[in-house]
C-alpha positions as CSV (number, residue, x, y, z in Angstrom):
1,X,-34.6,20.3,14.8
2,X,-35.3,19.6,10.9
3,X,-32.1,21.2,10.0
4,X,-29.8,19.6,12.7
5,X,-31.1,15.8,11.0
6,X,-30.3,17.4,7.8
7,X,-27.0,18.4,8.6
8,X,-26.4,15.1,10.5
9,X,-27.6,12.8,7.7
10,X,-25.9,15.1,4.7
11,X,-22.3,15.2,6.9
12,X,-22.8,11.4,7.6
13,X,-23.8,10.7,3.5
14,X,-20.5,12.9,2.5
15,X,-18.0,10.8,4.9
16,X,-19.4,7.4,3.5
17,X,-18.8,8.9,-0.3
18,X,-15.8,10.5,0.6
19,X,-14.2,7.2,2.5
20,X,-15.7,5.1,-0.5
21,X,-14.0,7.1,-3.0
22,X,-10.9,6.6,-1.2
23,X,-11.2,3.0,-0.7
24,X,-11.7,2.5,-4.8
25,X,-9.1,4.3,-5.8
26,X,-7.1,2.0,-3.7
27,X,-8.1,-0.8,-5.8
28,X,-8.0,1.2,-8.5
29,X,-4.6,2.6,-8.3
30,X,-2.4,-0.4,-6.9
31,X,1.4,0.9,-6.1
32,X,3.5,-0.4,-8.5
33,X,7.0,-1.8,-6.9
34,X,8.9,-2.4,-10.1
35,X,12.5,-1.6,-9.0
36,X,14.6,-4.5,-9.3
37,X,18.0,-4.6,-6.7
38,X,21.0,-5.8,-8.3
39,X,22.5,-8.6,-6.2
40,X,25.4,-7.6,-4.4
41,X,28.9,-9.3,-4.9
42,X,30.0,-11.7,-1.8
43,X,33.1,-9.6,-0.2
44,X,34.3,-12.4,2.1
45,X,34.3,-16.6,1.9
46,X,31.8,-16.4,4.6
47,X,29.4,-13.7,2.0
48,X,30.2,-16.6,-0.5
49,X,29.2,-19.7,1.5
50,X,26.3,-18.1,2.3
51,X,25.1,-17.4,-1.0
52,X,25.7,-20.5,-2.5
53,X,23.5,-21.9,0.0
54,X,20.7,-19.0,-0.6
55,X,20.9,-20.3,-4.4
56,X,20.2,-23.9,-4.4
């Protein structure tokens, strides 16, 4: 019955390390989103109207 608690508590103890680890290297390691999208060109007058009104 000892080793069963043992092997309980040690598999519990490794899945709180284990999800911990994982939760600091989330901190630790943000994703970096540095592509910048060149604006595309309005095609129609419609395209155009609607940009000049995103831009003010």
């Amino acid at each position: 019955m000892k080793d069963f608690k043992l092997k309980l508590v040690l598999s519990i103890l490794s899945a709180i390390v284990f999800s911990f680890i994982f939760i600091l290297l989330a901190f630790a390691l943000p994703i970096k989103n540095e592509q910048t999208i060149a604006p595309m060109k309005p095609k129609g007058k419609l395209e155009q109207v609607s940009q000049s009104l995103k831009n003010k």
